[in-house]
N, C-alpha and C positions, 0 to 999 in steps of 0.2 A: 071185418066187423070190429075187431078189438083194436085196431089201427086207426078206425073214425073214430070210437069213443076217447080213446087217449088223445088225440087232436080235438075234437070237441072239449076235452076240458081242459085242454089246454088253453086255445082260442076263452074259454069262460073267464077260466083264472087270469090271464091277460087283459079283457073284457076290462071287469071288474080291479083290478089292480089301475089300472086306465082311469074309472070310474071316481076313482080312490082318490087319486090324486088330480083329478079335475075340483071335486068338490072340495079337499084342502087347499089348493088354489084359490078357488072363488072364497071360501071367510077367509084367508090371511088378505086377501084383497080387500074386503068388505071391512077388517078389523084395521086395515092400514087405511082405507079411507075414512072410516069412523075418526082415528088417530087425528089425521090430517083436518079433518072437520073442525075437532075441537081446537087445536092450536090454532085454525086460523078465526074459531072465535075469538078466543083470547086476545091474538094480532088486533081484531078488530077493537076490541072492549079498551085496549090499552093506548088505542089511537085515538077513540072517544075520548078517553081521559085525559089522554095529552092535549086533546084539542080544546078541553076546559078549562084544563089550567092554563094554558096558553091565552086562551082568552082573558081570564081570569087577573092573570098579568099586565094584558095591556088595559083594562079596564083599571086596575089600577096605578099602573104608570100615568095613565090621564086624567087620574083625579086627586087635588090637592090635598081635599079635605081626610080621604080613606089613608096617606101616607103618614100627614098629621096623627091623624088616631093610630097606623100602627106604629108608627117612630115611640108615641107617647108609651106604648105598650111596653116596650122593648124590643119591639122586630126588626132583623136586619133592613137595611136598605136592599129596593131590590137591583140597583146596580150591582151589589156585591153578589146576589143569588145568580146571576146570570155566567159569573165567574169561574 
């Protein structure tokens, strides 16, 4: 009888140590997919931006009047910003 109970709690405390470390598995999982989430927002937000400015350039690479006005300002040329 005293031979089942010590195996029984043993089997528990093993169980549960088991238990233990399933469920610290699934959040460092969930906190590294969180992780991952946001950096590839970021990725994304920062590819939006690039793709603005990018435009943003050849819009004015093709227009005479907007290099006029920023040359007048003092802004580099944007052959030099490309450099």
């Amino acid at each position: 009888m005293k031979h089942t109970r010590v195996s029984f709690f043993v089997l528990m405390v093993f169980l549960g140590g088991v238990a233990f470390i399933k469920a610290k598995l699934v959040f460092e999982y969930k906190r590294q997919f969180l992780y991952l989430a946001q950096i590839q927002n970021e990725i994304d937000r920062l590819e939006n931006e690039n793709t603005k400015l990018n435009l943003e350039l050849s819009l004015l690479k093709s227009s005479p009047y907007v290099l006029q006005s920023a040359a007048s300002l003092g802004m580099k040329r944007i052959e030099q910003l490309n450099e």
